[in-house]
VEXLUM-50524 format. One line per field, with one value per residue (C-alpha): residue number from 1; chain; x, z, y negated. Coordinates in Angstrom, 2 decimals, decimal comma, m for minus. Each point is the difference from the previous one (the first is absolute). Example, Ala and Ser with C-alpha at 12.3 -4.5 7.8 and 13.67 -1.06 7.14 Angstrom:
REM residues 2
seq = 1;2
mol = A;A
east = 12,30;1,37
up = 7,80;m0,66
north = 4,50;m3,44
This chain:
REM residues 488
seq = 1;2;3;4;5;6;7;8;9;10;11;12;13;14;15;16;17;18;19;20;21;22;23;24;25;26;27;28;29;30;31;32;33;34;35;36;37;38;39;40;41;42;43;44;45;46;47;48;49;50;51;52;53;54;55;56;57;58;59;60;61;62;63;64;65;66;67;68;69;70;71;72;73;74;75;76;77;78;79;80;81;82;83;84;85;86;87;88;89;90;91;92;93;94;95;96;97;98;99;100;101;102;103;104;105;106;107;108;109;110;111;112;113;114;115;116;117;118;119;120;121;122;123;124;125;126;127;128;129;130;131;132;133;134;135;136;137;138;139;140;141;142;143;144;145;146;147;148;149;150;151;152;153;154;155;156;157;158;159;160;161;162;163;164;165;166;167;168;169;170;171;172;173;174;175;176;177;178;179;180;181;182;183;184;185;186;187;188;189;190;191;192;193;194;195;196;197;198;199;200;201;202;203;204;205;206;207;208;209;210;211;212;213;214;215;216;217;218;219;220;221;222;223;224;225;226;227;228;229;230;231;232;233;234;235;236;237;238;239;240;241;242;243;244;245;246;247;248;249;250;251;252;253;254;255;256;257;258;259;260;261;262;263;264;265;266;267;268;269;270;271;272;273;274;275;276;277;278;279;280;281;282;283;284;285;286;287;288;289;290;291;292;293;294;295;296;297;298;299;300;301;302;303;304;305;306;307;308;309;310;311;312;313;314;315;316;317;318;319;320;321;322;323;324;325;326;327;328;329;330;331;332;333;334;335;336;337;338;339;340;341;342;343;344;345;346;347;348;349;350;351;352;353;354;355;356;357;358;359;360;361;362;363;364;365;366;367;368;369;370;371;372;373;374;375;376;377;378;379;380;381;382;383;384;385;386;387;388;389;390;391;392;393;394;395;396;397;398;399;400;401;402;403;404;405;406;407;408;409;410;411;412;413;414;415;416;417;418;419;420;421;422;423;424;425;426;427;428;429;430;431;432;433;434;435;436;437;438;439;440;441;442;443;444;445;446;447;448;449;450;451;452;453;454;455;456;457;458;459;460;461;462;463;464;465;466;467;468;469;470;471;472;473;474;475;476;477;478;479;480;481;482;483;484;485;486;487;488
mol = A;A;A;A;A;A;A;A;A;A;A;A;A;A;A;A;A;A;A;A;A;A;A;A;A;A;A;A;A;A;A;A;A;A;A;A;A;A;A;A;A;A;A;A;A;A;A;A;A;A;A;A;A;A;A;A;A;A;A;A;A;A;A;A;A;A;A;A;A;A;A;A;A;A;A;A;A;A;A;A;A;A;A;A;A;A;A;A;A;A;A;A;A;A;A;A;A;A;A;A;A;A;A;A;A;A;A;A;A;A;A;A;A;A;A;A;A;A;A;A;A;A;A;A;A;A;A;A;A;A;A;A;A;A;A;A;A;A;A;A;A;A;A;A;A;A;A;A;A;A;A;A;A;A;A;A;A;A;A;A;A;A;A;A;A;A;A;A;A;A;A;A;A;A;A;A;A;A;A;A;A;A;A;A;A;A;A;A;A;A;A;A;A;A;A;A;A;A;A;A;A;A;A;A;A;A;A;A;A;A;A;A;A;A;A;A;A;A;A;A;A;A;A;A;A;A;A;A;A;A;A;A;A;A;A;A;A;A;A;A;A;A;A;A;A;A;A;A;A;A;A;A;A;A;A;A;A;A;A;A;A;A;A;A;A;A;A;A;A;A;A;A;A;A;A;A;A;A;A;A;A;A;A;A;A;A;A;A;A;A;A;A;A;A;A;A;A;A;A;A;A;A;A;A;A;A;A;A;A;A;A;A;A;A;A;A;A;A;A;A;A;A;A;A;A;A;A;A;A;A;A;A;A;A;A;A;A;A;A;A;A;A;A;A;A;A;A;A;A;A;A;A;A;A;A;A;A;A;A;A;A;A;A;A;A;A;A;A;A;A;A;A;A;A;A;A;A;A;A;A;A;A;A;A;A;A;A;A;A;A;A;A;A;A;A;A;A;A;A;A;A;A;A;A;A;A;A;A;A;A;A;A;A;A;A;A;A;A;A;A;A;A;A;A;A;A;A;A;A;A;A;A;A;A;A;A;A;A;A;A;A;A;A;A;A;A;A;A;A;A;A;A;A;A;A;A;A;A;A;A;A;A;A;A;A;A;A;A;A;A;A;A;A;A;A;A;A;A;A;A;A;A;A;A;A;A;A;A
east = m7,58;0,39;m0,57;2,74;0,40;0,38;3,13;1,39;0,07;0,97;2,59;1,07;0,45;2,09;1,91;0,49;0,94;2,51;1,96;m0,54;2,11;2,83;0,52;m1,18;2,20;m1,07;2,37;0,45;2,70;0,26;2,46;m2,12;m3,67;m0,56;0,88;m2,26;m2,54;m0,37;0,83;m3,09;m2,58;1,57;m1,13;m3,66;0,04;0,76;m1,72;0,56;m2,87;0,69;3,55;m1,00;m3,56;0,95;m1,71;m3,45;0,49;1,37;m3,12;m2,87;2,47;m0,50;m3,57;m0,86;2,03;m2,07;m3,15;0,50;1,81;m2,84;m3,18;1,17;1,20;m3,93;m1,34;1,79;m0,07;m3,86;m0,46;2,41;m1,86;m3,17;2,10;1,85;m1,60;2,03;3,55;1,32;m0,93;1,20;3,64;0,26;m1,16;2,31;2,68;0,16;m0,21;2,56;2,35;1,12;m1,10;3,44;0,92;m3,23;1,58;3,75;m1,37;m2,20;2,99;2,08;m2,18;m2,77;3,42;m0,83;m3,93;m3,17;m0,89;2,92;m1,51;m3,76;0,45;2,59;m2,68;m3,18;0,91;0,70;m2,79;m2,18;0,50;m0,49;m3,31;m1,19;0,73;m1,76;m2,70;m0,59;m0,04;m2,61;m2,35;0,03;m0,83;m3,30;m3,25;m1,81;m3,67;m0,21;0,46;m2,71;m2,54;0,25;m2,51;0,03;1,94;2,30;3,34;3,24;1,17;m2,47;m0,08;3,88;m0,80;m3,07;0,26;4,01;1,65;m2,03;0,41;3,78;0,19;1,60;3,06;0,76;0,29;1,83;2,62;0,26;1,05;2,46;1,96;0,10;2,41;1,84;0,18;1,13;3,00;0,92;m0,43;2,34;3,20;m0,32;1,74;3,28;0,00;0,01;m3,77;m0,55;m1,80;0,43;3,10;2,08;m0,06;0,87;2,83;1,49;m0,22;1,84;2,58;0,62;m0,02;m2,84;m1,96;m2,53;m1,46;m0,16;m1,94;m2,32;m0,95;m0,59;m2,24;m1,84;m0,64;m0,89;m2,32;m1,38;m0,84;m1,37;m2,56;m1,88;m2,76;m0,44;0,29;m0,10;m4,23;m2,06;m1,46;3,35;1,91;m1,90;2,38;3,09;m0,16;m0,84;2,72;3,06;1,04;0,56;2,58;2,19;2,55;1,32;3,09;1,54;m1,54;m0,77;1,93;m2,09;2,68;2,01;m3,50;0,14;3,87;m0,18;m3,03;1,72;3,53;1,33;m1,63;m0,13;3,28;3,34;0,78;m3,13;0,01;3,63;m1,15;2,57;m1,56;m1,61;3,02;0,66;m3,03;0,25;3,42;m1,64;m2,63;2,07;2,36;m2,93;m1,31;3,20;1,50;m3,44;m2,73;0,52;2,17;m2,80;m2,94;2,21;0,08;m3,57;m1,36;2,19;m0,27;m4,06;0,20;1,53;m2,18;m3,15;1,00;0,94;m2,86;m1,93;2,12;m0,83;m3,60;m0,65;1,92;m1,43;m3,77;m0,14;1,08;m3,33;m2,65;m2,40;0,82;3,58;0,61;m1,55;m0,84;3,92;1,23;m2,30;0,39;3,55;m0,36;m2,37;2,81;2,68;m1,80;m1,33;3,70;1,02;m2,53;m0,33;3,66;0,91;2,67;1,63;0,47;1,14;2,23;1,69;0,20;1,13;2,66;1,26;0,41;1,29;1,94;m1,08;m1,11;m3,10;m0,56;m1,66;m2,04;m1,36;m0,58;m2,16;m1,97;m0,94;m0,64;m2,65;m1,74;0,02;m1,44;m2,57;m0,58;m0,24;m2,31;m2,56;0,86;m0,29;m3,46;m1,27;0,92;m1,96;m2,84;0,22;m1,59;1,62;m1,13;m1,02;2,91;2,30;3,84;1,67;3,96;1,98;m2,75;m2,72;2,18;1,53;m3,16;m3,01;0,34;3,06;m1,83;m2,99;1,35;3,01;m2,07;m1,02;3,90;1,40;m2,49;1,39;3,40;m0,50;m1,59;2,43;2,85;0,24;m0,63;3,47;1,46;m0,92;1,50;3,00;0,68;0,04;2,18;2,94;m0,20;1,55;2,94;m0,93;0,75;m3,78;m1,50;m0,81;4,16;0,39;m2,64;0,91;4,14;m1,41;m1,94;2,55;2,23;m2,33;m0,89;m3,56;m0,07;1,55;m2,38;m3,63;1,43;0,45;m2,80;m2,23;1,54;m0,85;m3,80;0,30;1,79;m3,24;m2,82;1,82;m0,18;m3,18;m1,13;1,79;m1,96;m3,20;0,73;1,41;m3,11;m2,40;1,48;0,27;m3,93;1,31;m3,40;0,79;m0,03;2,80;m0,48;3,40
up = m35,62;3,62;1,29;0,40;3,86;m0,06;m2,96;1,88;3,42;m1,60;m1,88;3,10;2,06;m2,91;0,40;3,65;m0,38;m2,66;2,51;2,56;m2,12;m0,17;3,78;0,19;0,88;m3,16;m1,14;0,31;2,40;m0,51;m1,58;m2,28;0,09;m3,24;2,16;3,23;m2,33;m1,99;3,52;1,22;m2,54;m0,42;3,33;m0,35;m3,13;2,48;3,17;2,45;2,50;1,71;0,98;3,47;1,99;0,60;m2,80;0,41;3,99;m1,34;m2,34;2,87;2,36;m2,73;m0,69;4,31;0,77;m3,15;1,25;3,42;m0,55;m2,48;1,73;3,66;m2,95;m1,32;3,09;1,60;m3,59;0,23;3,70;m0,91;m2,95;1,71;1,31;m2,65;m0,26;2,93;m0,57;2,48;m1,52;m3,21;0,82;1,85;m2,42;m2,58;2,20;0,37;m3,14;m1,64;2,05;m2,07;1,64;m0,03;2,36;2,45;0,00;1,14;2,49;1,80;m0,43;2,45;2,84;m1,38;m1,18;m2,71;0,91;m2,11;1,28;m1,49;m3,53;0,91;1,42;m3,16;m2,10;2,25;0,82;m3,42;m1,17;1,79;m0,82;m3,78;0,89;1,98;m2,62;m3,11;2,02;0,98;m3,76;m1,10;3,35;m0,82;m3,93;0,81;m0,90;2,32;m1,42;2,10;3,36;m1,28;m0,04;3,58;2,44;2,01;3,74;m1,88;2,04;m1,43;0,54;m1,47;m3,18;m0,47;0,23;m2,55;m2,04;m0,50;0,55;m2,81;m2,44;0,49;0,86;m3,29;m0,42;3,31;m0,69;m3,40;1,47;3,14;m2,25;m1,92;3,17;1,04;m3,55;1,47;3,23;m1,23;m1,92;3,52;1,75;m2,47;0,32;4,04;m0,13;m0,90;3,64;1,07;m0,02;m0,84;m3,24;m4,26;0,51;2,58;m2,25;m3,12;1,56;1,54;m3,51;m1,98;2,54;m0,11;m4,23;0,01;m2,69;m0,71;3,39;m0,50;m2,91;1,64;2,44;m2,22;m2,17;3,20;0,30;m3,03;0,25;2,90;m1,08;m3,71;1,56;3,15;m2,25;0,47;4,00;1,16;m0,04;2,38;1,95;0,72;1,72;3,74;m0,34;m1,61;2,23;3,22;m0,99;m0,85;3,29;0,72;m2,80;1,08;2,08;2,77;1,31;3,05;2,88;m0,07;2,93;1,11;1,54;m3,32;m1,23;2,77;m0,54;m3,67;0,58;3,45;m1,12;m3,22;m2,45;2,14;m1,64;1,39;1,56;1,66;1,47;1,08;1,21;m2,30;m0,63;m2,82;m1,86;m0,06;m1,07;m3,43;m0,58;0,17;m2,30;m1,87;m0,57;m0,82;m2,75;m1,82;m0,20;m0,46;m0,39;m2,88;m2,26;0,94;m0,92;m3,10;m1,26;0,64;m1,87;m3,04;m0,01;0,45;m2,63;m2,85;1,37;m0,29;m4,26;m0,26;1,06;m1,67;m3,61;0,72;1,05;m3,27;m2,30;2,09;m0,34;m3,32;0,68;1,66;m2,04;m2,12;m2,61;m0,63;m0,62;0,09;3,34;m0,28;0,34;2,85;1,65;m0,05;0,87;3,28;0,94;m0,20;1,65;2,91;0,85;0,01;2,36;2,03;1,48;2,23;m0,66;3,10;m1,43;m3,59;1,03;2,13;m2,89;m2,73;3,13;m0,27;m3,91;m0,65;3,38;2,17;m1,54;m0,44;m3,54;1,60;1,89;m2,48;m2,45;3,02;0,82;m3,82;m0,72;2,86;m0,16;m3,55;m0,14;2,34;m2,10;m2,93;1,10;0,85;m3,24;m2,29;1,39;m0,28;m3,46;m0,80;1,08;m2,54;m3,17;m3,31;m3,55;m2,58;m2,23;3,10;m1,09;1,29;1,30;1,21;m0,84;1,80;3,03;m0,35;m1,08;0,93;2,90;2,20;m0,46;1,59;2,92;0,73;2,85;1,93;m0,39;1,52;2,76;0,78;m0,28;2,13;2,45;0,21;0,15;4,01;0,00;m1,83;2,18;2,83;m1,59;m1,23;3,91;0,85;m3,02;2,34;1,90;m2,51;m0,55;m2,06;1,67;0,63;3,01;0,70;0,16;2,68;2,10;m0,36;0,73;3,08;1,62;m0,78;2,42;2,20;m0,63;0,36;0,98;m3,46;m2,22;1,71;m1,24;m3,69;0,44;1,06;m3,09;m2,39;0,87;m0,16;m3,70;m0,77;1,29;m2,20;m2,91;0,56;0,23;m3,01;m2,11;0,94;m0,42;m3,85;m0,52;1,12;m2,21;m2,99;0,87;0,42;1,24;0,25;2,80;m0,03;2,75;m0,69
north = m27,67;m0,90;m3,24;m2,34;0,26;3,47;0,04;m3,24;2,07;2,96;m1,59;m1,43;3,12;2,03;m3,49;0,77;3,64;m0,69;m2,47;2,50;2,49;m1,64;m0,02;3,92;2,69;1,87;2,68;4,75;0,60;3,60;1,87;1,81;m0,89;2,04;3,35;m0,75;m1,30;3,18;2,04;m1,57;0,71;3,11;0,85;m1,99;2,74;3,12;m0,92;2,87;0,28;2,95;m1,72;m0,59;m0,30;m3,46;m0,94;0,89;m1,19;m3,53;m0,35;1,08;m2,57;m2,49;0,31;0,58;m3,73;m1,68;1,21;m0,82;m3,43;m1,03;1,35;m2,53;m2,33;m0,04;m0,34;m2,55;m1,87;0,01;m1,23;m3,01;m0,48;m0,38;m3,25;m1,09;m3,35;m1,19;m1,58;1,64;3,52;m0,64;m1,24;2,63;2,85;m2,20;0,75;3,70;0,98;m2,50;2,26;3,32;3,14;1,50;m3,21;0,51;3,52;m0,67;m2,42;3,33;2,01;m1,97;0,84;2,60;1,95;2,87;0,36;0,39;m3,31;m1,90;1,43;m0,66;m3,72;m0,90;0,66;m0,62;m3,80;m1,55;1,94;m1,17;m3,87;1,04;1,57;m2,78;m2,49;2,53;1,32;m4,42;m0,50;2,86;m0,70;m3,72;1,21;2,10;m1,59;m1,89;1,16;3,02;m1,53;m2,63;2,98;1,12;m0,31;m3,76;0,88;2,55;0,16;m0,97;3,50;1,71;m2,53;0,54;3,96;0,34;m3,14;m0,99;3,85;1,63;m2,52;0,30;3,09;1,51;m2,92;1,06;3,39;m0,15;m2,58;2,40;2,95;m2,35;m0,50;3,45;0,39;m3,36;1,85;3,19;m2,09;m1,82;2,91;1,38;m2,38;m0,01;3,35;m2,24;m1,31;3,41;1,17;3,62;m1,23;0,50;m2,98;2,00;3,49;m2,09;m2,09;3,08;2,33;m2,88;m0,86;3,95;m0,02;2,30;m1,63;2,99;m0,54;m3,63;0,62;2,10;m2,51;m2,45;2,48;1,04;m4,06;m0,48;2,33;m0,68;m3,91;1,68;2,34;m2,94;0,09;3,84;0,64;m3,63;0,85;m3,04;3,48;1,49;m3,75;0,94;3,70;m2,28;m2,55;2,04;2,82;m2,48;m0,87;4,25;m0,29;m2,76;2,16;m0,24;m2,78;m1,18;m0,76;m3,98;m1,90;m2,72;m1,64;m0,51;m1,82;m2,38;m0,54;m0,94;m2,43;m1,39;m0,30;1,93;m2,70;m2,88;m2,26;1,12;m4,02;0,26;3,33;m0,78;m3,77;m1,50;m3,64;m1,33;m0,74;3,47;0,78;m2,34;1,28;3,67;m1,07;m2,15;3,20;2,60;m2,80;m0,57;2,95;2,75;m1,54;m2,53;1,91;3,01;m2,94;m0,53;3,48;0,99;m2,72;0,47;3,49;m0,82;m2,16;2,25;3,10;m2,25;m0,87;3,62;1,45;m3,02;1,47;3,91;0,12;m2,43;3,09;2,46;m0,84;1,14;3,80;0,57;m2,63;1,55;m2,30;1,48;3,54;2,86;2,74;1,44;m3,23;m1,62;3,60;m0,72;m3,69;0,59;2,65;m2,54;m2,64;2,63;0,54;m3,62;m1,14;3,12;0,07;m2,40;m2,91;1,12;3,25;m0,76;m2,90;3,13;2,20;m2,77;m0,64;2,78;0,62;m3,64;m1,43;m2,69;m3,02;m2,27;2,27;3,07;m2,35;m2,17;3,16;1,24;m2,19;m1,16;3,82;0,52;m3,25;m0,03;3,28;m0,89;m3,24;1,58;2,81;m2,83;m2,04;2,95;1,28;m3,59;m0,39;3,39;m1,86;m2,56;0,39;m1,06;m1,89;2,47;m1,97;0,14;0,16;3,11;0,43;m2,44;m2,41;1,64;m0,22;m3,39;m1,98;2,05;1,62;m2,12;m3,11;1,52;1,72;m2,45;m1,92;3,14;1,25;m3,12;0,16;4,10;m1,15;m3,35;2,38;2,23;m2,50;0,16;3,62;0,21;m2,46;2,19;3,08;m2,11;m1,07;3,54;1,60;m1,51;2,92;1,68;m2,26;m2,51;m3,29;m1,48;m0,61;3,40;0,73;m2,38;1,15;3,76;m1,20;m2,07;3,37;2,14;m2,24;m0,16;m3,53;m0,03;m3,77;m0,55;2,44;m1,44;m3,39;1,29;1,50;m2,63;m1,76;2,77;m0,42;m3,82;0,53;2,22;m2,27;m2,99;2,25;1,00;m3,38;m1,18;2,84;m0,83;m3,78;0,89;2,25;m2,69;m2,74;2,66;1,12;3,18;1,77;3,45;2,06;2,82;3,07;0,92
């Protein structure tokens, strides 16, 4: 069985969720969620792709902003990785990407307007600090015997390019074509701030009740995501990469002056840009804390909270549907299908469509976010415990999977879903876009007023809500000996 820290903090956290419940906002609005539920995969069953060419333009939009976003996201990553070591470096790599890409992306829009490089940046920036902090890890990994073998005088350049590069070479590349999926999902939900991407088409064919074309965008996603392994080829990224940007469309012409304007005056604090006094200033801030941004602090973390145990609960019932130790090929065929669709579409996007079928609430949300990162736990769970070989007088059933193979895979699933706990506080933050009362909500009510003072505050505290849950994780996986490494 698991050790007794690991059932005591696991114990603890269902604990935690359970309180958290009770001051959710958990509960189907709609009318008749039966009807739009059935409406929906009713239309997922007749996908009509000949509806409009929209389609087919939203998926090469989709897959054009990924590439781009990720390939300056790479780069950038690997040049601050090179300095990582420094302090300096890695608070501010921690920084970027503890703030949602969808956020990075309405901050461009107020002065970049509706312009490929509101899309690019929104995913470029945070990007970036992930790949500096992964590529750190696997460069400070490689084995030191090969730069022991080179000639006495060898330059640091040239030892970094023929003794560290090659030996890392190939975790570089698989964790590179990992986040090219992760970008296609961001680039994905961007089109729901008005970028000609998958997330534009889709909010526009539900708003209008056309389901079928819904459904064939989601297909065409799915899809898309399935088949990386068959066109995303090492040999063919230069043509990707060097063709994206010729795909992005075309927007507005950027006004420099509106850059200058939001950096000069449009987020500098209303007292101070209207030389109000201090005391103005803490009744602003006083204002801005009590009424948004701790009832939004509230709601994210419970929200986090009962997401985190219900993804916890599905990617430990999921894992089975793919192991080769339950089953047979019908079933893990169906299994891998399931859990490709779970982890494949977005939160963003299946918070929207849950939104829609059951009414505003914290429900859709926390259904969301539990299907996707359970799916992607489980995916990782399940092809572990393939990997694992049995007894000859091994039980079978329920008793296989209670006390053979949980026991034995329980540490590596606490350290995926520890990991992954700020990843779903980041997506929980920006779910308030959509009307559920996080942090997100206040920031998106704050720009559309034009209060841009007010949303770079709630931003700013977003991030510093991420960093402290990213900091708690690592603490909890340290104490727990937690070892593994997830590139998820």
């Amino acid at each position: 069985m698991p050790t007794s820290p690991t059932v005591r903090t696991s114990l603890l956290f269902v604990a935690i969720a359970a309180v958290c419940l009770l001051f959710a906002d958990i509960a189907i609005t709609t009318a008749n969620p039966w009807r739009d539920l059935g409406r929906f995969f009713m239309g997922v069953a007749t996908p009509d792709f000949f509806s409009t060419d929209n389609l087919y333009v939203a998926i090469l939009r989709t897959v054009a902003f990924a590439f781009t976003g990720v390939a300056i996201g790479s780069a950038s990553g690997f040049l601050l990785a090179l300095v990582y070591r420094f302090r300096t470096v890695r608070t501010f790599c921690a920084f970027i990407r503890a703030i949602h890409e969808l956020f990075w992306a309405l901050i461009f829009l107020q002065f970049f307007g509706f312009h490929p490089l509101t899309g690019v940046l929104a995913i470029a920036i945070p990007y970036a600090g992930i790949f500096a902090k992964v590529y750190s890890e696997i460069l400070d990994e490689a084995d030191p015997e090969p730069r022991n073998l080179l000639p006495p005088g060898t330059s640091n350049v040239a030892s970094f390019l023929y003794a560290r590069i090659p030996d890392c070479w190939g975790q570089i590349r698989t964790y590179t074509a990992y986040r090219i999926e992760c970008g296609l999902r961001s680039s994905a939900i961007l089109g729901f701030v008005g970028l000609p991407t998958i997330g534009f088409y889709l909010e526009a064919a539900f708003s209008q009740g056309h389901y079928s074309e819904a459904g064939a965008l989601l297909i065409l996603f799915y899809v898309l995501i399935a088949t990386m392994p068959l066109w995303l080829r090492p040999k063919l990224l230069p043509l990707y990469v060097g063709g994206a940007p010729f795909f992005l469309g075309e927007g507005l012409p950027i006004v420099w002056g509106n850059v200058e304007r939001f950096f000069t005056e449009d987020i500098v604090p209303a007292p101070i840009r209207n030389n109000e006094g201090m005391a103005e200033l803490g009744s602003w801030f006083g204002d801005l804390m009590m009424n948004q941004a701790l009832p939004g602090i509230w709601n994210t973390l419970v929200l986090t909270q009962i997401a985190l145990v219900a993804t916890g609960l599905l990617a430990l019932l999921a894992f089975p549907l793919i192991s080769t130790h339950f089953g047979g090929p019908v079933r893990r065929t169906a299994g891998h299908v399931f859990l490709v669709i779970a982890r494949s579409t977005p939160e963003y996007i299946l918070a929207y469509i849950l939104l829609q079928l059951w009414g505003p609430s914290m429900l859709p949300a926390a259904v969301a976010l539990a299907l996707h990162n359970g799916g992607i736990i489980g995916h990782l769970i399940g092809r572990q415990s393939s990997d694992i070989r049995l007894r000859p007088d091994a039980s079978t059933g329920v008793n296989r999977y209670a006390f053979e193979l949980v026991p034995r895979i329980y540490r590596s699933f606490l350290a995926f879903l520890f990991y992954r706990w700020e990843i779903i506080m980041r997506e929980t933050a920006i779910l308030g876009i959509l009307g559920i009362a996080t942090l997100g909500f206040y920031i998106d009510s704050a720009i559309q007023n034009i209060n841009f003072d007010r949303a770079m505050v709630l931003i700013l505290i977003t991030a510093l809500l991420n960093l402290g849950i990213d900091a708690m994780s690592r603490l909890i996986r340290r104490q727990l000996k937690l070892q593994t490494m997830p590139t998820c």
